[in-house]
C-alpha positions in Angstrom: 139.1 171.2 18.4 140.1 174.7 19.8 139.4 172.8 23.1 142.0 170.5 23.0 145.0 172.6 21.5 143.9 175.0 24.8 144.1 172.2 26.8 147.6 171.5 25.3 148.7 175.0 26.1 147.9 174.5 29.6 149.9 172.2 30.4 152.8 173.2 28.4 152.6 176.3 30.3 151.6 174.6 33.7 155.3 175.6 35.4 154.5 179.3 35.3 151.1 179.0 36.5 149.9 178.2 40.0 148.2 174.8 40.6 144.6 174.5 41.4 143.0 173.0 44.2 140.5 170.1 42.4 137.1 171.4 43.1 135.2 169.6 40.7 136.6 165.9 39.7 133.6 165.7 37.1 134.9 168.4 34.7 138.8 167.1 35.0 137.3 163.0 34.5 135.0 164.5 31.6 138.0 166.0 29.6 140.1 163.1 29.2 140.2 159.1 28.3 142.9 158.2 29.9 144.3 158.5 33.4 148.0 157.3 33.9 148.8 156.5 37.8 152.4 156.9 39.3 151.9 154.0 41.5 154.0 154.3 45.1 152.5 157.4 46.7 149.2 157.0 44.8 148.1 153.8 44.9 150.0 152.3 47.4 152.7 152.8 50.4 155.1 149.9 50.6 152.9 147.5 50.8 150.0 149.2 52.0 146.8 150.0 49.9 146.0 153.8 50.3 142.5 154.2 51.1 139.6 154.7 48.2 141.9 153.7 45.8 139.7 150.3 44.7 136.6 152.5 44.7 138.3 155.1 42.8 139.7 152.9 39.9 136.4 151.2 39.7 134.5 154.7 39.5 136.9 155.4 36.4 136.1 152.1 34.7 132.4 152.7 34.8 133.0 156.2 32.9 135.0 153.9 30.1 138.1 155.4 31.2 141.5 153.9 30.1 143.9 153.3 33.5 147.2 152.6 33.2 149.7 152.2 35.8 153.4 153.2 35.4 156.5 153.0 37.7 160.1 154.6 37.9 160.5 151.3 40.5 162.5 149.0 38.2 163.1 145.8 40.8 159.6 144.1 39.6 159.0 143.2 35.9 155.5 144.0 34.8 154.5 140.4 35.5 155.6 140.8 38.9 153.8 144.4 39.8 150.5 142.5 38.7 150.8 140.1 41.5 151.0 143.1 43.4 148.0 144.2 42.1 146.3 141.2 42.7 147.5 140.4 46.3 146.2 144.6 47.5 142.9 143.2 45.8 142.5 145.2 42.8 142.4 144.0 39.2 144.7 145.4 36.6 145.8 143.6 33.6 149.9 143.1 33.1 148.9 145.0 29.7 147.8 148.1 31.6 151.5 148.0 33.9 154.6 149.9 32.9 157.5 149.7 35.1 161.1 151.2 34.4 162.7 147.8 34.1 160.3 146.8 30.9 161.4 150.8 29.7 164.6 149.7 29.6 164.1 146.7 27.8 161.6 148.4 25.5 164.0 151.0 24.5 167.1 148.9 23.4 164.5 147.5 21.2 163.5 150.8 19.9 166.8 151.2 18.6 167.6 148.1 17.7 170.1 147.2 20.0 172.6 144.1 18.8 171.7 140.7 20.2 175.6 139.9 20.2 176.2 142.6 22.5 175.8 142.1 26.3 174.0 144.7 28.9 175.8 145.0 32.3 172.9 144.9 35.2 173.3 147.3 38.1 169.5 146.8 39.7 167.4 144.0 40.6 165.4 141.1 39.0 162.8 143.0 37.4 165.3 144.5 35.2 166.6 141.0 34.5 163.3 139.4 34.0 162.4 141.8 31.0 166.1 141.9 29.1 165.2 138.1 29.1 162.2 138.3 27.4 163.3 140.5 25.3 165.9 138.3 24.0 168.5 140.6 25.3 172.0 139.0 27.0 172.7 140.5 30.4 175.2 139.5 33.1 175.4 141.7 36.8 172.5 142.0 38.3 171.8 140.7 42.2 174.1 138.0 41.9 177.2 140.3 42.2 175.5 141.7 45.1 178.1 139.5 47.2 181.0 140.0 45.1 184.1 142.0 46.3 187.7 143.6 45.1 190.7 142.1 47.0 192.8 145.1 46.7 196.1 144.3 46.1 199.6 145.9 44.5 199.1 145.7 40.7 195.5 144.1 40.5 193.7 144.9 37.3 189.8 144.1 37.3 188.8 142.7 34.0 185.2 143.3 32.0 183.7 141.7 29.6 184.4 144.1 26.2 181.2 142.4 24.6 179.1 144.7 26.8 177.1 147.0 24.6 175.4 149.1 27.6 175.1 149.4 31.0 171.8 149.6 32.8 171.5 151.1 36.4 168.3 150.7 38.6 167.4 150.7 42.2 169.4 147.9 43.4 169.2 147.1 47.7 172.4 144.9 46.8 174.3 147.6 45.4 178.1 147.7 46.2 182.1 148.8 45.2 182.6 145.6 42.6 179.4 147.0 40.2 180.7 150.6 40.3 184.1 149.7 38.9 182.7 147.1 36.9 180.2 149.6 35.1 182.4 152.0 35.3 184.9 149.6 33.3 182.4 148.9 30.6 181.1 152.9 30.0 184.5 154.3 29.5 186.3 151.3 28.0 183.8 149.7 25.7 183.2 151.9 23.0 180.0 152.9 22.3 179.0 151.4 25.2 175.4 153.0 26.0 174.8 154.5 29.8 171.0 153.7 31.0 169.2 154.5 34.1 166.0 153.7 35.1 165.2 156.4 36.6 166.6 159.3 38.7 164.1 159.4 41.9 166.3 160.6 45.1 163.7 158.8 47.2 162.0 155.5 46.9 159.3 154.5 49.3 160.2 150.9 50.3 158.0 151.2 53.7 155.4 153.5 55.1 157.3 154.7 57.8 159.8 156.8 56.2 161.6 157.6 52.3 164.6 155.6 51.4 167.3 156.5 49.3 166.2 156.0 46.0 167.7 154.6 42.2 169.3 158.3 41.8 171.8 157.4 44.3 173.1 154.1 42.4 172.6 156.6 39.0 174.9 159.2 41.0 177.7 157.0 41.5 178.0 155.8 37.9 177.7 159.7 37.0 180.5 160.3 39.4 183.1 157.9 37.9 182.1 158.1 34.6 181.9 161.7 34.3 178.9 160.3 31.5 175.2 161.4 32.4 173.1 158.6 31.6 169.9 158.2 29.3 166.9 158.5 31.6 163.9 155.6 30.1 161.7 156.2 33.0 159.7 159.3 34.5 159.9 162.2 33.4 161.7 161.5 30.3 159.3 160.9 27.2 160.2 157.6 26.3 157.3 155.9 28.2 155.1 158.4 27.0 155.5 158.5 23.8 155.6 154.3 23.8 152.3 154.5 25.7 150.9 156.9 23.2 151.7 154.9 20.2 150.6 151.5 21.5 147.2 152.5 22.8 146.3 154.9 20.1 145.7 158.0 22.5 146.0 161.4 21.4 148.9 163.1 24.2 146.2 166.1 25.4 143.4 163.2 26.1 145.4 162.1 29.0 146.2 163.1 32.5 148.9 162.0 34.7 148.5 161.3 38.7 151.6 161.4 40.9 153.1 162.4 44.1 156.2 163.6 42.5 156.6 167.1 40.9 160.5 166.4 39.3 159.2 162.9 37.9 155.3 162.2 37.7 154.0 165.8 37.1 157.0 166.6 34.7 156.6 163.6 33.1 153.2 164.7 32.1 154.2 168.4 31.6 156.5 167.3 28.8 154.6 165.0 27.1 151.5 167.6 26.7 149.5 166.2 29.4 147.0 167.8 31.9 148.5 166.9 35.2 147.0 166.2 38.8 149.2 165.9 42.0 148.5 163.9 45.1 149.4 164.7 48.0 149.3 161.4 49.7 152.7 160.7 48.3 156.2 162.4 48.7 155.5 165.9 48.3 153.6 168.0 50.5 151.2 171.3 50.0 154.2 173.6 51.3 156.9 171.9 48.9 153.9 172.6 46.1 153.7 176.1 47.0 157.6 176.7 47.8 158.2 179.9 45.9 161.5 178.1 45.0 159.2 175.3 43.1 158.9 175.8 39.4 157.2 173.0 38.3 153.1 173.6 39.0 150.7 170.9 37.9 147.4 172.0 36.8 145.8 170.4 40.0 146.3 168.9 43.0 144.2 167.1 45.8 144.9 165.2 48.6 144.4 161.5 47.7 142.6 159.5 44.2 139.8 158.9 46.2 139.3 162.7 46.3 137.3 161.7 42.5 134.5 160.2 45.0 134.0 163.1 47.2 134.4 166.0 44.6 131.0 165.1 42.7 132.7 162.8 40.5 130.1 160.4 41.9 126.7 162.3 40.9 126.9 162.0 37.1 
């Protein structure tokens, strides 16, 4: 028992303490059941498969570990990111998926949000896709991608007033009309509720470079709305605690994989995690060990399949 509060300490404590290079995968697999994944930057690039990961997961399985998979990218629904899955070759169950655009939907639920009130879509279809099935009414979304102001002397846009929140996600089709039009329903509509995804400055849409990520369509809501939004994805808690309560597992028996330090390890900082960072993603060992970085994960390694090589394979 003293084990596991330590191990709770740890990590609560892991921004003041330097991270550790993994030397011995075995004792970090051994000391927790389940292993969430940050998925771009871990598992894959764009739409390339980073090497060892089907090994890796498979290794994990064997032990009777738990794996799940969760996302800030909120264009797919979880239905979607497990053809994903399948089409790179590996096997995950939809159960085991949780992207920001089911968060979303997950937390208006939580709180009961009324089904006579409409959400206003700034993101893609994934988002869309799980407001549907969660009996939510939405309007937005890509379809006013191609949508424009005529600006002209006395013009007045008009919103719906039944709109009970706004939602913004990464959105590629992102444009003027839906940042008045958001705008229109967060200061006008009262009690209209201000969602974002998530707040990641970079997305990695190919391999060859970082693109701007949802933080940018968050920033120009913030901007006009002078409102900072309720984060559902990475690293606030939200997921977390959802995952906990769904799956049954006890916060200190888990450890989170990422790429990111401001999203994936914090994510696992504040929910009492022990935390490993990758550094096949979007941070690098000198951004790690910046003495102007605060946030210190209790490991690190280069890539998942770092489990094989680091005598994770000999038990």
């Amino acid at each position: 028992m003293d084990k596991k509060k330590n191990s709770v300490v740890t990590s609560a404590a892991a921004a003041s303490v330097a991270a550790q290079p993994l030397e011995n995968a075995d004792a970090l697999i051994d000391s927790v059941e389940t292993f969430i994944f940050d998925c771009d930057g871990v598992i894959w690039k764009g739409d390339s498969l980073i090497e060892g990961v089907p090994e890796t997961l498979e290794l994990l399985r064997a032990k009777g570990k738990r794996l799940v998979f969760v996302t800030n990218n909120s264009t797919k629904s979880r239905k979607q990111y497990g053809k994903k899955f399948e089409t790179l070759g590996l096997s995950v169950n939809e159960e085991e998926i949780f992207a920001s655009s089911f968060a979303a939907a997950a937390y208006l639920q939580s709180i009961d949000f009324p089904k006579d009130k409409k959400i206003y879509v700034i993101g893609e279809e994934g988002i869309l896709i799980e407001l549907e099935l969660a009996g939510f009414s939405y309007l937005g979304g890509p379809e006013d991608g191609g949508k424009k102001i005529e600006l002209k002397p006395g013009y007045l846009m008009e919103h719906d007033k039944d709109v009970g929140a706004v939602v913004v996600g990464f959105d590629r089709y992102f444009n003027y009309y839906k940042v008045q039009y958001g705008t229109l329903c967060v200061r006008e509509n009262p009690g209209c509720l201000f969602l974002a995804t998530n707040r990641d400055a970079v997305t990695h849409l190919t391999d060859a470079q970082e693109w701007a990520g949802g933080g940018s369509m968050v920033g120009a809501l913030v901007g006009s709305t002078q409102r900072e939004p309720l984060v559902v994805g990475k690293p606030s808690t939200f997921m977390m605690d959802y995952l906990a309560n769904k799956f049954g597992i006890t916060k200190s028996q888990i450890c989170m994989v990422g790429d990111r330090l401001d999203t994936d390890i914090l994510f696992g900082q504040n929910g009492g995690c022990k935390t490993l960072l990758v550094l096949s993603g979007v941070t690098s060992l000198s951004m790690l060990q910046n003495p102007n970085n605060s946030i210190q994960p209790d490991f690190y390694t280069n890539k998942i399949s770092d489990f094989l090589s680091l005598k994770a394979a000999n038990v």
